[in-house]
N, C-alpha and C positions, 0 to 999 in steps of 0.2 A: 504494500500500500504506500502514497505518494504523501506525505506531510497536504493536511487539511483538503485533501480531495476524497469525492464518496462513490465505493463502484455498488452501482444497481441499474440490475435492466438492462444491461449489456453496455454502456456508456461511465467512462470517472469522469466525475461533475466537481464543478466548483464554482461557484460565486466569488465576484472581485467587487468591492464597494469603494470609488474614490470621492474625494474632493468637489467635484464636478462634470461636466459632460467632455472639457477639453483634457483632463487627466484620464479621464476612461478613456477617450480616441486613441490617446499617445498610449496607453498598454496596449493598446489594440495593435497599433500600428507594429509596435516593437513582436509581438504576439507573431504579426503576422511573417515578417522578416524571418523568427525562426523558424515556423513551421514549413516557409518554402526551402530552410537550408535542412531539413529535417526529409522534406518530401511528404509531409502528413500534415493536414489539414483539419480545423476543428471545426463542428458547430456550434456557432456561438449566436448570443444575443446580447444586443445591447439599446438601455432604458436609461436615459439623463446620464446618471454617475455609477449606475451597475452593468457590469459586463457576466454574463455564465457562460460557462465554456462546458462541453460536452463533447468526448473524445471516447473516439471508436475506430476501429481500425474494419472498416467497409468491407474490402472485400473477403474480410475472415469472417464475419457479421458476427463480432468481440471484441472483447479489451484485448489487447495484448502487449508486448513490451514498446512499441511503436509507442501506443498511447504512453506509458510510463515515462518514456525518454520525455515526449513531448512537456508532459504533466513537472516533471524534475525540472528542465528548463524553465518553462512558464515561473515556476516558484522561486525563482533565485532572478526575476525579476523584477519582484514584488518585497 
């Protein structure tokens, strides 16, 4: 398991709550950067200053360590 991520349902989730809606863009943005140095892509949402991110690795239709890498990164950006 990934420090404050939840797996269920076949997805590890997590909620990000910032400052504002321009501090939640800029995770996002940084978010996105890694996932294309990663090659794994999340679903995510984002509402004013909350961002949830929702990672699954598609075509295994599961969590697998894809997600975990991603999820580890993600964390040590925060």
């Amino acid at each position: 398991m990934v420090e404050n991520w939840k797996e269920s349902k076949g997805f590890l989730s997590r909620e990000f709550e910032f400052n504002n809606f321009q501090e939640a863009f800029a995770f996002m943005t940084r978010v996105a950067f890694l996932a294309e140095e990663l090659n794994h892509h999340p679903n995510w949402k984002n509402v004013y200053n909350k961002v949830s991110i929702h990672l699954t690795t598609h075509d295994a239709g599961e969590v697998t360590h894809k997600d975990y890498e991603l999820a580890n990164a993600i964390n040590k950006l925060v």
